[in-house]
Each structure stands twice: as C-alpha cells, then as structure tokens.
N, C-alpha and C positions, 0 to 999 in steps of 0.2 A: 631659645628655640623659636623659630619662625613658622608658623601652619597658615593655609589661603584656603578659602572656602572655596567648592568646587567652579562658585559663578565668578571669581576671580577679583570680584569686590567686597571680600572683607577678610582681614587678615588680624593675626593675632599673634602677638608676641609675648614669652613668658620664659619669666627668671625661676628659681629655686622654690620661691612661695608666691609670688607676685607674678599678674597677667596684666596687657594692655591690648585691648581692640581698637579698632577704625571700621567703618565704612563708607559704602560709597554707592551715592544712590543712581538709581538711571537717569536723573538731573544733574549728574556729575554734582552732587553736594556730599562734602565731604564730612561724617557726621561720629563724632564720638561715642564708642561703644561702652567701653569699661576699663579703669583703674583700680585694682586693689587686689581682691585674693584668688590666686590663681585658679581659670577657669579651662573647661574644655570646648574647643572649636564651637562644638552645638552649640553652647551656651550663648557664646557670642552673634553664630547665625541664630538664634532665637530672638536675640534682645536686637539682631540688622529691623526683622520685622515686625518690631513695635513700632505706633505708628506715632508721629511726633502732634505735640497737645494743638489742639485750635485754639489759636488766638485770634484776641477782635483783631480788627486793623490796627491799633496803633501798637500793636507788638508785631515782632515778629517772628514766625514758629521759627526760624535759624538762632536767633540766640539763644546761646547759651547751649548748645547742643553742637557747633560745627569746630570741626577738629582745629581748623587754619583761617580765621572770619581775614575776610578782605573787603577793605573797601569798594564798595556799590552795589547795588541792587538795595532788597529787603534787609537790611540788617543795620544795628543799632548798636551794637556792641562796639567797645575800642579795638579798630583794625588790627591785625598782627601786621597788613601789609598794606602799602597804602605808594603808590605809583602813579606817574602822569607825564604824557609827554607833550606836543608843542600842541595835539588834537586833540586829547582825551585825557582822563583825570579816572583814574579807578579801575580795578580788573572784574572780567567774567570769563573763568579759565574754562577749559572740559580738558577733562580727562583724556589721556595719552598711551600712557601704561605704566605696571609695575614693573622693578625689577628686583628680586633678590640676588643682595652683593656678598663677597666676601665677609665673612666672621657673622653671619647670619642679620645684615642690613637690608634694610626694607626702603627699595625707594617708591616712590609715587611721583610722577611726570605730570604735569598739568603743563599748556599753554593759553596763553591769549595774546593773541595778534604777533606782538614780537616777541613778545617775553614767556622765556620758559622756565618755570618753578619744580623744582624740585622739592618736596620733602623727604628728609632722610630720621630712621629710625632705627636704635639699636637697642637690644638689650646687654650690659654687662652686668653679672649678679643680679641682683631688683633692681637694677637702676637703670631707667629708661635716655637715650642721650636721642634729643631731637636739635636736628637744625635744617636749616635751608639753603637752597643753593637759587638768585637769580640770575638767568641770563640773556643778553641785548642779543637774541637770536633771531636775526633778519632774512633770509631766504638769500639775496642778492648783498648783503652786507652794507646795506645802505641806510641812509635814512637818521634823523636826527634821532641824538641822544633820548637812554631812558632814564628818568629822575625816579630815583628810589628818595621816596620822602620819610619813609619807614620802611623796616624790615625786620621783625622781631623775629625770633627763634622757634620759638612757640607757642601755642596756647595749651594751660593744661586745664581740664576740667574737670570739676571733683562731682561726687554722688551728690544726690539730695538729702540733706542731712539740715539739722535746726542746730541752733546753738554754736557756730561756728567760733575760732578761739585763735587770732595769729600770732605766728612769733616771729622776733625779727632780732637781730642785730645792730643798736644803735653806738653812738659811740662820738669822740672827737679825738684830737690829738692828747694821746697820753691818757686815755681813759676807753680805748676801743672794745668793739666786742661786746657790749653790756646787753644779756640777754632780758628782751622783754614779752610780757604776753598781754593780748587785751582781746577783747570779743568784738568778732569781726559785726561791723553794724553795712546798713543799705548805701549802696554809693561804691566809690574807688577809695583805694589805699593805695599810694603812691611813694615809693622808695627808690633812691637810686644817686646818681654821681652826676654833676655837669661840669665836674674839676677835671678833664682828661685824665682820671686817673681811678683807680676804683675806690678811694677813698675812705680816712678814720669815719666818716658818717655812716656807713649802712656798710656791710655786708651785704654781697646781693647773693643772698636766703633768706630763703621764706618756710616758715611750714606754719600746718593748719592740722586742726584735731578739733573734734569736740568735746571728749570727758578723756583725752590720754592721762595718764599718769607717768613716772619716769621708765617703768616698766610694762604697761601696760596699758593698752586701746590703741585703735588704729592713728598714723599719722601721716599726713601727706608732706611732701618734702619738696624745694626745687633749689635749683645751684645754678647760677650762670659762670661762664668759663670765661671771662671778659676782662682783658686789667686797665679799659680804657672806661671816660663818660658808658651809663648804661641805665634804664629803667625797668622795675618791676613794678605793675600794676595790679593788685589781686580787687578783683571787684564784685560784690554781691549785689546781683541782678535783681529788677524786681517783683521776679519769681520767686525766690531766694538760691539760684540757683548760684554759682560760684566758680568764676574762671579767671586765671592765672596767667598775663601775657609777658614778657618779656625778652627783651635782646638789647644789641648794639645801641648807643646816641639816647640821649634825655630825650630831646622834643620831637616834634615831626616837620623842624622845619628843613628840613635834607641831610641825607645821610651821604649818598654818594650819586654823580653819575655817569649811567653807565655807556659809551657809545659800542656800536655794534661793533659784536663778537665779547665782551668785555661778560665779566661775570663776577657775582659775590656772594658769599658763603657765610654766610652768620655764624657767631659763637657756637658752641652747644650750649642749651638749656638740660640739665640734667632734671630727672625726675627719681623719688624714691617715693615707695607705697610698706609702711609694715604695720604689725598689730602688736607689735611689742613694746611699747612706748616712746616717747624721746632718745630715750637711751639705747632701743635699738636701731630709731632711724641712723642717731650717731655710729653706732659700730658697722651699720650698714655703709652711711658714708664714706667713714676711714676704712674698712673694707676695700671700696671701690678703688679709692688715690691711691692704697698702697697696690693694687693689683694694675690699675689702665693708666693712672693721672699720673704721678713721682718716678721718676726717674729712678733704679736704681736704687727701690723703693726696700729691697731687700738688707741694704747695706747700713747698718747702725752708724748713725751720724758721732762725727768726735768730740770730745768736750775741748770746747777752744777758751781762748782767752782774748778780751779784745782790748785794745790801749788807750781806747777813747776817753774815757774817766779818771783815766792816770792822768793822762798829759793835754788833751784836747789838741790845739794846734801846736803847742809849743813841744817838736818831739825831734831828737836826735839819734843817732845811729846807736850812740854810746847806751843812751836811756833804755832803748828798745831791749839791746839784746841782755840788761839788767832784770827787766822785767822779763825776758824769755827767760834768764835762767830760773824764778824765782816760779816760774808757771812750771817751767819743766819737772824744779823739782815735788810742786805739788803734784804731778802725775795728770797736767795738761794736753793736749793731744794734737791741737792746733792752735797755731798763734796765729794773730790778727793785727798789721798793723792797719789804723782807721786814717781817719780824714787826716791830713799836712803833711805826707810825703812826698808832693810833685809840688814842679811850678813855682808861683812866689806863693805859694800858700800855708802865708803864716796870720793869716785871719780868714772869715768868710767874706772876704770883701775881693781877695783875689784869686787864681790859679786854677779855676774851673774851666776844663776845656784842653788844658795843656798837659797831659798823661806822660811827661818822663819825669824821673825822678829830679826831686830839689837838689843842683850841684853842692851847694854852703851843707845842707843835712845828711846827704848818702854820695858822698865824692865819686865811690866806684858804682853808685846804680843802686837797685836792689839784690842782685844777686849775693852781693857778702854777705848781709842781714840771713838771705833766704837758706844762704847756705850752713851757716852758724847757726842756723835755728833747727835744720836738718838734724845738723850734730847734735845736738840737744834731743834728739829723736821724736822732733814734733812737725808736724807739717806745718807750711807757711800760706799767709794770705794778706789780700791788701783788698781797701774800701775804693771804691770808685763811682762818681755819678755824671753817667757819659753824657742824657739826655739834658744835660746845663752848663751852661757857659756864665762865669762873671765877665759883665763889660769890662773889667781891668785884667785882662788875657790875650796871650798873642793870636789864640786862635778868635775872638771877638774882633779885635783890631783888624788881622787879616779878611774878613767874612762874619759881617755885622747883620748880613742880609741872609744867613741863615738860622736865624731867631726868629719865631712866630712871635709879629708883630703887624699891629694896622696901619696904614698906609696916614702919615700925617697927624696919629695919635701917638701920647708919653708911652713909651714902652715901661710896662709896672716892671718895678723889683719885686720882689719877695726874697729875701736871705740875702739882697742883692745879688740874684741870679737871674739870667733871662734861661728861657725854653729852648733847646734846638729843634728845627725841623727835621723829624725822623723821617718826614715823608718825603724827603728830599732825598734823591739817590746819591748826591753829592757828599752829604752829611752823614749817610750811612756808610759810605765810602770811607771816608773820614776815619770815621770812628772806628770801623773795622780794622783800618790799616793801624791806628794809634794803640788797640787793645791788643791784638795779634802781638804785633811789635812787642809790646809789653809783657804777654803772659810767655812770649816766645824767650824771653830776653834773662830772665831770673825762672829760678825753680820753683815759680806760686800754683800752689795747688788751691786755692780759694779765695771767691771772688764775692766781696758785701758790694749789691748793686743798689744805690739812695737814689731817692728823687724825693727831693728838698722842697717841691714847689709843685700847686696848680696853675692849670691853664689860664690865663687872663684876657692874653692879646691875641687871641688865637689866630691870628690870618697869615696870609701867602701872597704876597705881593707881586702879581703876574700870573699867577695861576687863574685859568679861565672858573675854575669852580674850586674856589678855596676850602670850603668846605669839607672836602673830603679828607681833609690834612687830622681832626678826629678821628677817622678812622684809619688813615694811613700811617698816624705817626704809631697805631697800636699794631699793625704790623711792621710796619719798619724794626721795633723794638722786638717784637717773636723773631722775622729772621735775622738779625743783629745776635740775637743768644744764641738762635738753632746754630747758625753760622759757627759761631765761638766755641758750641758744645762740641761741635762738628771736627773742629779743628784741635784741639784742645780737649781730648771726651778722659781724661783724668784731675782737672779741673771742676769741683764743683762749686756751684754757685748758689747765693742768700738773695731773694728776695727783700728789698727795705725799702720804706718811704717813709723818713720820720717815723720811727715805727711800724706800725700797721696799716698803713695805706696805703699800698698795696698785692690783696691776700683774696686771691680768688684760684679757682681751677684753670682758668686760661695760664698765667705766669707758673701757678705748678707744676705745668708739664714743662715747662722750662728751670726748673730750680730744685734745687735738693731740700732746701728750707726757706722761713721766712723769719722775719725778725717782727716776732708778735704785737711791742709797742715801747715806744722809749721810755715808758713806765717802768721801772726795775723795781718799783717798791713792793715788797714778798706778800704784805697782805692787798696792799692793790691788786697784783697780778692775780691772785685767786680768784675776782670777779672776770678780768678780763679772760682769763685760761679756761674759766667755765663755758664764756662765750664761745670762746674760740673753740670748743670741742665739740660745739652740738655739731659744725660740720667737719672740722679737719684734724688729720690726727694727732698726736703726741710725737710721732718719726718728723715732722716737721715746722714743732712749735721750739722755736727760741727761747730760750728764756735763762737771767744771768742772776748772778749770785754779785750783789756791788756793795758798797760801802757802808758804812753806820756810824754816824747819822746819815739818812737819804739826804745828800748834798745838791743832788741831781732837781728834787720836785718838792718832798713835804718837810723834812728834815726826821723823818723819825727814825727810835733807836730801835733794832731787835737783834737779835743773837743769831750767830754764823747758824746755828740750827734751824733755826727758823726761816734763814733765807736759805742756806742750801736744801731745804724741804720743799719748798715752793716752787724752787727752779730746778729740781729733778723730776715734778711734772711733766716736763718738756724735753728738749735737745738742750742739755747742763751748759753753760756756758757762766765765765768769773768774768768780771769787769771793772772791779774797786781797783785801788792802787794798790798793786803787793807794794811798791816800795815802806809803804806809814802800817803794812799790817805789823804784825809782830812776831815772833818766832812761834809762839804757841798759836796763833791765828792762823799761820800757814801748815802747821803741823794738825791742828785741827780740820783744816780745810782741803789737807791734803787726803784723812782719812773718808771723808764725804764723798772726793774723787771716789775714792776705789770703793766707796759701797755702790755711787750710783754705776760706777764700768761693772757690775755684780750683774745688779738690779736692770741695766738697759734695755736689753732683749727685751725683757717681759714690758718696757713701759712705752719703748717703740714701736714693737711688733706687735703686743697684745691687746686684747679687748678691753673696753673701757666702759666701767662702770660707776655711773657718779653714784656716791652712795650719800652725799649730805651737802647739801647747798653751801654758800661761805657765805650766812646770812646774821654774822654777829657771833655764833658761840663754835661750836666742834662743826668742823666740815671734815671732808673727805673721799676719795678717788681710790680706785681698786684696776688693778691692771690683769689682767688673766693671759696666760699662756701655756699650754699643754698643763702640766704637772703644777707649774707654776703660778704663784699669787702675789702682788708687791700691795700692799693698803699706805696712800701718804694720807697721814693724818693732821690736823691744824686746830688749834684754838685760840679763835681771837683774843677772847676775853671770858674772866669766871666772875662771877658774882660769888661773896662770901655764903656759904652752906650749898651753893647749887652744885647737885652732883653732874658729871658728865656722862652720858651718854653710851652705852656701849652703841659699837658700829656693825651695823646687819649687812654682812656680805652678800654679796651676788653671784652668780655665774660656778659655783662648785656642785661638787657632784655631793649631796645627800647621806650617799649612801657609804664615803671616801671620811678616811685619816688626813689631818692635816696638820705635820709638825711646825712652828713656829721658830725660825732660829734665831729669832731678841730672844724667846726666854725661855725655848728649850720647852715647850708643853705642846702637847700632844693633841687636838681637837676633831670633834667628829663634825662633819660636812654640816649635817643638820641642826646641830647647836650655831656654828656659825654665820648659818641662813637663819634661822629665827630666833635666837640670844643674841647673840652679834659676839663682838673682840674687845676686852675692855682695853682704850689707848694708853693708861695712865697719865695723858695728859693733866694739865692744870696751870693755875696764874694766867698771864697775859701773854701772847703771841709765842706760845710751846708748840711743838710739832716732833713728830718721830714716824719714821719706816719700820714697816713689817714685811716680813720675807716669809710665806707658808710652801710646804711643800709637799703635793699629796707621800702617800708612801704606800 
C-alpha cells in the first residue's frame, strides 16, 4: 500500500507488518523517514517535521538522514551517486514529481541540468525493492556524454540504536556461504565482487540487529539482485548513526557512459524489516523469491542425477544411458549429462565455445541419448558454459577478438579458458543461435549453466569506453536466458559457477535453481546450507547425495543416511557413480528417493525453521506446511555418556495433535514447543527424517 501526504512530499509505503517513509523538503532534500514497524500516514507526517540536529561545521546535518546522498554540496557520506561531465563533476537535482505506477510503485523525478533521476520504490510483502533509473536527458539531444562514475541502488538507513551486530556471508570455492556475525564498530565495512561475477567470497547480504535472537528481536536485512562485480558498504557514522549503500561495479572509477537519450537502471537493492528474528527475516525472504523472484516458483523441482563424478570427461553414449538406467530405476526424475559431450572435449584444455555434440561420443547428436532417457520416464539435461571459450576451439580460432582481453597484454587462463564478450552484440548472436540450435535439436528439458572463471583481462579493443563491457557483459547474459526462456519456456534452467558463485536475486529471476557449492561433502554442506538459508530458499538450493569416501575434496566416509539426509535439505539431487554402488546401495538409495518425493512439498514450499546450529554435536531444520511438519535431524559426533538433546520445534499450533509416522506416537503441540522430539540419534555422523501430522 502506497499513502502521499496531503502536501505531496511525503509518502509511505507499507507491507503486512512493516512500513517505509521518505520526505522531501522545500530544499528539494530528500530525507529518510522510517523503516520498521508498520506506521500511520500521521505518524510519518509527524516525524516530516522534526527538525534535523545542528551540527558544527565540520558535519553535516545531511548525513546520515538523506534518503539518495550524491555527491556535492554539504555532504560527507559515501555517494550512492556520483556523475561528471566534460564541465562539471557532482549533482544538485530539484525535485520534478512523483508518480504512482502500476502494482503500487512509487517513483520520484529529480533533475539536474541533463541528467534525470529516477528513484523507484516498491513494496512486495515487507520487502522494500528500491533502484534507480539515470538519464542523458538533453533538451535538443545534444551535447557530450554523461559519465556515471557510480551509481548505487540505494541507500538504506537504519534507527538510532547502540550496539550494532552484522552478519554477512563469507566463503571461497567449495566452502561458500559461511554465516558470520561481528559488532559493527565506527568507520566502513566493505563487501562485495571485482571477479565480474557475484562470487564464492561474499554473498551480497547484509543484515544488522542489535540483541536478535533466531526467533526473536527486530532485524534489518538487504539483498542485491546483481550477478556481475557489485559492492556493499554498511557504515557507522560518527554520530553513530548507520547507513547501508549498495549497487552495480566494486570502485568508482566508471561504471558506464551515457551519450544523450541513453539511460540505466540499477539492480534492485531489496530491503526487509521484521521483529521476529533471523529466522523470520529468512522465511520473510524465501517468502519473497518464491512469490516475485523464481520462476515457476510453485513447481517442485525434480530429483536429477548428474554424470560428472561417474565419468568426468571420459563419457560415452553407451556409459550414459547405463548410468540412466540405474538412476531410473532408483526412482530419479531427471538425468543430467555434465561437462564432454560437445566438441573435442575430452580434457579442459579443449572444446569450449563449440556447442554440437562430439561426432566419435554421440554419432547421432543428442537426441537418441535424450530420447532413451524419456523412455526410462525421466527428463533429460546437458551442462553448458556459454560465456567461455578454450583457445584450442574452432570458435577461438575463428574470432579470437571476441575475448575480453588488453590490448598488448598475455591474455590469463584460468581452467585454460578465456572470457567471451557478452557485451558484444556479435557474440550474443553467436551464442543465441548455437544454444537455440541445440536445445531445438534434442528433447533437453534442462540446462546446468557454469562459469568456470573470473574476470582478469577485462577490456574491449576498439570500444571508445571499454569500461562498460562490466556492466554489459551482465546484461548481455539476462537477455541471452530471457531470450532462451522466451523461446524455449519448458526448458528449465540451474544456475553454476564452480559451485556457488554465482547466487544472487538478479540470476534467480532467471533460473529455477542454483547449484549451492562443489562441496558434496554431507557434513560440510550443513555449514554451507545454513548460510545459504538465511536468505534463499530450500525450492532452490541444490544439493547431491555422492560417493563414500568423499573422493571429490576430504576423503571421508559416512553412510548413504547420512548423506541422503543432508541433501534432502535442498532440491535432492545423486551424483556418485551407480556404476561401483551395489545392489543394496541402490535399493537403499532408492527408498530415500521416495521418502524425500513424500517429504518435498513441505521442504520446498514450506517455512523454515533453523532449530539447532551444525556447530559440532545434534543440529537440525524443521520445514512447516499447512498440516504438515518434516524435522532433518544430524549428529556430528557423541562424546561417551553425553546425552543428546531433544529438539524444540517451532511454528505449531500449541493447542494441535501431532501424530509422528517414524514411530506412530501421537504429541501435543505444546510438548513439542517446549520438551522438543527425542531424535534417537547417536555415534558419529547419524541423521534421520521425521514426518508429524497435525490431526
């Protein structure tokens, strides 16, 4: 709901529990009202005319109070927006007008001289989605270029409050997601990607609380929608006052620019506000993705099988459709061939770039594979990583000069793979017409999209402003999917990068899933899935069930229970070799299928309640859906005589029956909120599923 006060400068927007005001002064300064528990109009024209504190000179009464700080005049803060062109360096907009748009968006018009700013504000649920739009708006359409040197999304500003406490997302390859908290001190805190990519280092989320708990005390939250380089800066002023800026590009040394009529639009910056803890910022979150962000969000993802761990490069038509049958008959849903189907790719040294299948490996294409695997009643999918070319490929050989590379510098490997220019219309071409071709060609219903590598050499040879190839290659790659979705909308598609890096809300509105981390190992992933939940949900967290010993990373042993427990947290997916399992291994593995296609609904669809850290001994996750309750339970490790824990559920009605069908007992609501569920767990790395059912 959108409300304007009668003077037309100040407006407020409010979700379910949560409100956000703005105003706007007859200085045309644009000044932060209020985030947090949902207020009335008055309240907020009350708090328009409080008057802002006097400071000496060397502050200035704007920071830390203005909704969008730009660089120049009185202000001291890090710009959200920061512009210059051949005469001038820095904006002083005035006010233009508002407009309320469709689905209750709130815009705000500024200009200055040429440039016209938009900011735009929605509410869906509690969550606040802000971004900007600028534009080289010149009267006569004339006139030299405007350099956006920054452009950030937004600023968010929190209450005055003591004791500030952030959490963040840190991580590398194969260890992402590792949720941390520290107390915010005076200065900047500075997070974010200069890999063109959104990268294993940081998630870009942020949240702050003072005394939250996992259920309880208010928490501030924000999410950029970005899958390219991007910074967040949360910085505590030294008032102590605390403002949150973030968008597009790491530095400020140019982002894009613009010549007249030209225009750009920044990520969204998502914001959420609740007083329910961690835990409901999270369901507030995954609330959000499966309702505005995911695609198709309603549609429970299938438990696939992928070949990569079987065979790596060395895979033939014969192998595949062995290991299909062996999937099928564990009650698999989707098959996956991965990387060395096309091209000469029979190492990573060759056949990136060249998207038909390998003549010697699949004689007639993929369609016979795709079609055999139908029969088997499972859907078909193949791995692809468009945005990379190895120099040992006909398309590198043909067009070497569409790699971002500098001009007279060693062009880096990495995987020995160069980068292609997405922001090349040529190479979007390209690739549209080779993917098309291909998903036109065989019956593939799913698409694992990789990028194997960061940016290095980042440049454009001949382009008058290379620069913008940052930001262009990250659109290039949205409409390159929209495109594909577009054409192709039975086709779903996985996010991957090495894992997890690349897992934000911009690529989720493009992707059905993402592939959480090349970690498979079942008690690693417990730290990485916990990460990964404070903001995105279980409908689109990966995660596979592989081999024992972990051959892949540590080598260690646990039991098909204990991995299939771990990775039915998430979208279930096997990845070991059936060929070396064994008949009771598959028959085992096969009944875990059919408990987790039981259990799905509730663990895609439903609310998620962390109920116990994975910090050494019993952890555990609880999924709620109408009626329905799923608890996975895990223990690391027991020490001799230490008992374990029962586990205090969340989210049930008190006053409700809850029968249990592991073991057939019957429980009252209120027992299992403050006695808890004994697991019978015990030993080293046990785990088991519990299924309640109100009645």
């Amino acid at each position: 709901m959108l409300e304007i006060a009668g003077t037309g400068r100040t407006w407020l927007l409010s979700g379910p529990t949560s409100s956000y005001a703005v105003h706007l002064t007859e200085d045309d300064e644009l000044l932060h009202l209020h985030w947090g528990p949902r207020i009335a109009l008055a309240d907020a024209e009350a708090l328009a005319v409080r008057p802002l504190p006097d400071y000496w000179p060397f502050e200035s009464p704007l920071d830390g109070h203005e909704e969008y700080p730009v660089e120049g005049g009185p202000r001291f803060v890090r710009p959200a927006l920061s512009v210059r062109t051949d005469e001038r360096r820095g904006t002083e907009w005035r006010f233009e007008a508002y407009e309320e748009a469709e689905g209750g968006e709130l815009r705000l018009r500024f200009r200055d001289a040429g440039l016209a700013i938009t900011l735009h504000y929605r509410m869906r649920h509690d969550v606040v989605e802000r971004w900007a739009t600028l534009t080289h708006d010149v009267p006569d359409g004339t006139g030299g270029p405007l350099e956006l040197l920054r452009a950030d999304s937004a600023t968010w500003t929190l209450p005055e409050r003591e004791g500030w406490r952030l959490s963040q997302l840190h991580g590398r390859w194969a260890a992402e997601s590792r949720l941390v908290r520290s107390d915010l001190t005076y200065g900047e805190k500075v997070i974010g990607s200069r890999r063109g990519h959104t990268g294993h280092q940081h998630l870009p989320w942020v949240a702050l609380d003072t005394d939250a708990t996992e259920e309880h005390g208010e928490v501030y939250a924000c999410a950029l929608g970005w899958s390219g380089s991007w910074r967040i800066a949360v910085a505590q002023l030294p008032d102590a006052r605390v403002q949150i800026t973030g968008g597009a590009g790491y530095d400020d040394s140019g982002l894009l620019r613009l010549a007249a009529g030209e225009s750009f639009s920044t990520p969204v910056f998502a914001g959420l506000w609740t007083d329910s803890g961690h835990g409901g910022a999270s369901r507030a979150w995954h609330a959000y993705q499966r309702a505005f962000v995911i695609p198709d969000a309603d549609r429970d993802r299938p438990v696939l099988y992928n070949s990569w761990e079987a065979t790596e490069f060395d895979i033939s038509e014969e192998q595949q459709g062995t290991l299909a049958r062996r999937a099928a008959a564990m009650g698999v849903e989707l098959f996956v061939v991965d990387d060395g189907w096309f091209g000469a790719r029979t190492s990573d040294r060759a056949g990136l770039g060249d998207w038909t299948p390998n003549p010697d490996r699949f004689p007639a294409g993929l369609g016979t594979l795709a079609e055999y695997v139908h029969a088997l009643g499972m859907r078909f999918g193949i791995w692809v990583e468009p945005e990379m070319v190895n120099p040992d490929s006909d398309l590198y050989r043909a067009h070497p000069d569409w790699v971002q590379f500098q001009p007279g510098r060693k062009r880096t490997e990495f995987r020995n793979q160069l980068v292609l220019n997405l922001a090349r219309e040529d190479v979007r071409q390209y690739l549209w017409e080779q993917l098309d071709a291909l998903l036109s060609s065989a019956p593939v219903d799913y698409v694992k999209w990789d990028f194997n590598r960061c940016f290095t050499d980042a440049g454009w040879p001949g382009e008058d402003y290379p620069q913008r190839l940052w930001v262009d290659h990250v659109h290039g790659l949205y409409a390159l999917l929209d495109r594909l979705r577009a054409a192709h909308p039975n086709v779903a598609f996985e996010s991957c990068s090495g894992g997890g890096g690349r897992i934000d809300l911009g690529v989720l509105a493009r992707t059905d899933q993402v592939w959480t981390s090349d970690n498979t190992d079942p008690l690693d992933r417990l730290a990485i899935q916990e990460g990964f939940s404070q903001i995105h949900p279980a409908r689109v967290m990966a995660a596979w069930v592989t081999d024992s010993p972990n051959t892949q990373l540590n080598g260690r042993v646990s039991s098909l229970r204990f991995r299939f427990v771990s990775a039915m947290a998430g979208v279930l997916g096997v990845g070991g070799d059936l060929a070396k399992w064994t008949e009771e291994e598959l028959a085992e593995a096969g009944e875990w299928v059919g408990l987790y296609k039981e259990i799905r609904p509730v663990v895609q669809r439903g609310d998620l309640y962390r109920l116990r850290r994975p910090a050494g001994g019993l952890s555990a996750v609880q999924y709620v859906l109408g009626d329905e309750t799923v608890v996975l339970a895990w223990l690391q490790a027991q020490h001799h005589g230490e008992p374990v824990p029962a586990v205090r559920l969340r989210g049930l009605d008190p006053t409700g029956t809850y029968e249990c069908r592991e073991t057939g007992e019957v429980h009252r609501g209120a027992v299992l909120l403050h006695r808890g569920l004994r697991t019978g767990l015990k030993g080293d790395l046990d785990a088991a599923v519990f299924r309640l059912r109100r009645l």
